[in-house]
N, C-alpha and C positions, 0 to 999 in steps of 0.2 A: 160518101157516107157522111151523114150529119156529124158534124161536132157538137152535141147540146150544151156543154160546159162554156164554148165560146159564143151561144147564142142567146139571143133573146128567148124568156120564156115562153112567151105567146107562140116561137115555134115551135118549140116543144109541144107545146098545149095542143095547137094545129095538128103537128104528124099524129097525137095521141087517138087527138081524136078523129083524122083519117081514115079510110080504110086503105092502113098501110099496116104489113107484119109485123113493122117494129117501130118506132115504141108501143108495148103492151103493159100487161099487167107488173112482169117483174120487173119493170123499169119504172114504174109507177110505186110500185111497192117499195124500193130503195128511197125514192125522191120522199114517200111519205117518213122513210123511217127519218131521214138527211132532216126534213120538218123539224121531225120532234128531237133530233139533237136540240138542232139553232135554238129550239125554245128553250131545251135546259140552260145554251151557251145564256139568254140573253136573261134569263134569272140569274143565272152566276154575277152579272156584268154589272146588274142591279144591286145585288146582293154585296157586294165589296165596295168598300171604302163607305162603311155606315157603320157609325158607333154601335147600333145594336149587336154587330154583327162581327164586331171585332175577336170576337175570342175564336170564330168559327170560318177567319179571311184564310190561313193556308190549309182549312180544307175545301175552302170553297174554289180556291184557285186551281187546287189539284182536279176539282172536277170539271173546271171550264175547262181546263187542257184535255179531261178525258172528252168532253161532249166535242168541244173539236175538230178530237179523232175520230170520233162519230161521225159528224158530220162530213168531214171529206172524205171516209170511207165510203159513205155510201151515195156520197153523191159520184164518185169515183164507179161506183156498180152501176148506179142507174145507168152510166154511158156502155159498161162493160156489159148487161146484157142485151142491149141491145148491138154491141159489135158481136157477141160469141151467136147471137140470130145471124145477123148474117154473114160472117165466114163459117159458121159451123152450119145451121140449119137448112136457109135456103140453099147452096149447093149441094145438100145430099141430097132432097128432094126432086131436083131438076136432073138426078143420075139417070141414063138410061133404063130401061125394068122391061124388055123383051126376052132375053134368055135368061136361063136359070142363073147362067155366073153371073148378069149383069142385076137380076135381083138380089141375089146373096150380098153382092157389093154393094149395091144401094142397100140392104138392109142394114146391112153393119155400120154405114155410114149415117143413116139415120139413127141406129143404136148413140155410135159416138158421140154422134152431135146432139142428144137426148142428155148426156153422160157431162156434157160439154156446158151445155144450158142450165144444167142442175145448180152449178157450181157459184152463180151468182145470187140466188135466193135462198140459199142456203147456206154463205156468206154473209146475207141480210136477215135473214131468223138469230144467228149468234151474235150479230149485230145488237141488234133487235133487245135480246136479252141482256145486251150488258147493260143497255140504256136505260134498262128497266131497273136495274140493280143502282147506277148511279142519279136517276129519278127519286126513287125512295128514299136517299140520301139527301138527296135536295129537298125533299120535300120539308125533310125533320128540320134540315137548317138556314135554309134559302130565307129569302126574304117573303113576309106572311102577304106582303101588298101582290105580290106575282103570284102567289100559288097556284092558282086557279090554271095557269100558263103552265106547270108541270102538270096538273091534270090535262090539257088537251096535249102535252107533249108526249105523256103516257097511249092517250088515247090515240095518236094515230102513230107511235111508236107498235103498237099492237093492233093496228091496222095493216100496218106493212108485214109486222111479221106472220099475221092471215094472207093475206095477200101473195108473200113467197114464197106459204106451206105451199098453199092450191099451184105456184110456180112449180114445185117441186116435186109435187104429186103428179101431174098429168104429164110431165115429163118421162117419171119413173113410169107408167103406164105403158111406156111403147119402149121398156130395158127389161130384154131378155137376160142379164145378168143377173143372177139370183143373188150374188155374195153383193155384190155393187148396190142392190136394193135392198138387203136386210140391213147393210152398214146406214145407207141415206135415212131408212125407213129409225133404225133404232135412235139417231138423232134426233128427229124429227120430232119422235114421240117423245123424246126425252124432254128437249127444249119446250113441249107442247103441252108438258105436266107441270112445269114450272111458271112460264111466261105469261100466261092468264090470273095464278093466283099474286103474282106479281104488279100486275097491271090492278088487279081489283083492289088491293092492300095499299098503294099510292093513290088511288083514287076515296079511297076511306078516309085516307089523311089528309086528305086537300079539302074533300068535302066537310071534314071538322075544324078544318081553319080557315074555312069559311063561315064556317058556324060562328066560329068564334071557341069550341069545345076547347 
């Protein structure tokens, strides 16, 4: 199994764009969210040790340590879903499916591993949202020469977190668990009411210190 963490990106790029199972979408979707960390970290980076900016260094610090943890969280998912694809996914589909026991078994094992799959882009949506919440923060006090850099950090921070809704949905599509799917489903929605008017509210503000407003 690939290690992407220890390789060159172009491979990653390569298997992506493949036709291989994995890497896919939800693994693509972390790596974008891991993006728009880095861009909050490297406004932070900017952002400290400038007179302008002195009254606003420990909380700007406190936010590079938070983008970070962003960042190596999710670039930590983008490898995690693609290993929970293949110990979970591909061998439940390969299960035998001739008699009734041997479907029922494979059914449930693709339930699991449905159950199993969820779990990483749905890690990247909470993600996702907190980035957004310490975007907004950067934007009010970050340095005005970057700004522009927390608009596209926004931007494909909310890329990722579309990216491993649709992860998280087509999963849920083949979970005969009713309680398991109203819990994924009520997050979902939840984080799904929030995170857009989030995303458009930092981009307001970027776009008026660009203006100059």
């Amino acid at each position: 199994m690939e290690r992407y963490l220890e390789s060159a990106m172009k491979t990653y790029l390569d298997d992506l764009a493949d036709k291989k199972d994995a890497p896919g979408g939800g693994s693509a979707s972390a790596l974008a969210g891991a993006l728009g960390a880095a861009l909050g970290s490297m406004v932070c980076q900017f952002t400290l040790g400038k007179k302008k900016y002195a009254d606003v260094e420990g909380d700007i610090l406190i936010l590079l340590g938070r983008f970070e943890d962003h960042r190596n969280t999710l670039t930590d998912l983008m490898q995690e879903d693609v290993d929970v694809f293949h110990t979970q996914m591909a061998g439940a589909y390969v299960l035998p499916n001739e008699t009734d026991e041997q479907k029922r078994i494979r059914r449930e094992a693709i339930e699991n591993a449905c159950k199993a799959c969820c779990q990483p882009p749905l890690k990247v949506m909470r993600r996702c949202a907190q980035i957004m919440t310490d975007l907004s923060e950067l934007a009010d006090i970050g340095t005005v020469q970057l700004v522009s850099d927390v608009g596209v950090g926004a931007a494909l921070a909310m890329g990722a977190f579309e990216g491993a809704r649709f992860n998280v949905e087509i999963n849920i599509k083949f979970i005969a668990d009713t309680l398991f799917n109203q819990s994924v489903r009520k997050e979902v929605d939840s984080l799904s009411q929030t995170v857009p008017a989030a995303k458009a509210s930092i981009l307001e503000k970027v776009r008026e210190k660009i203006q100059g407003k």
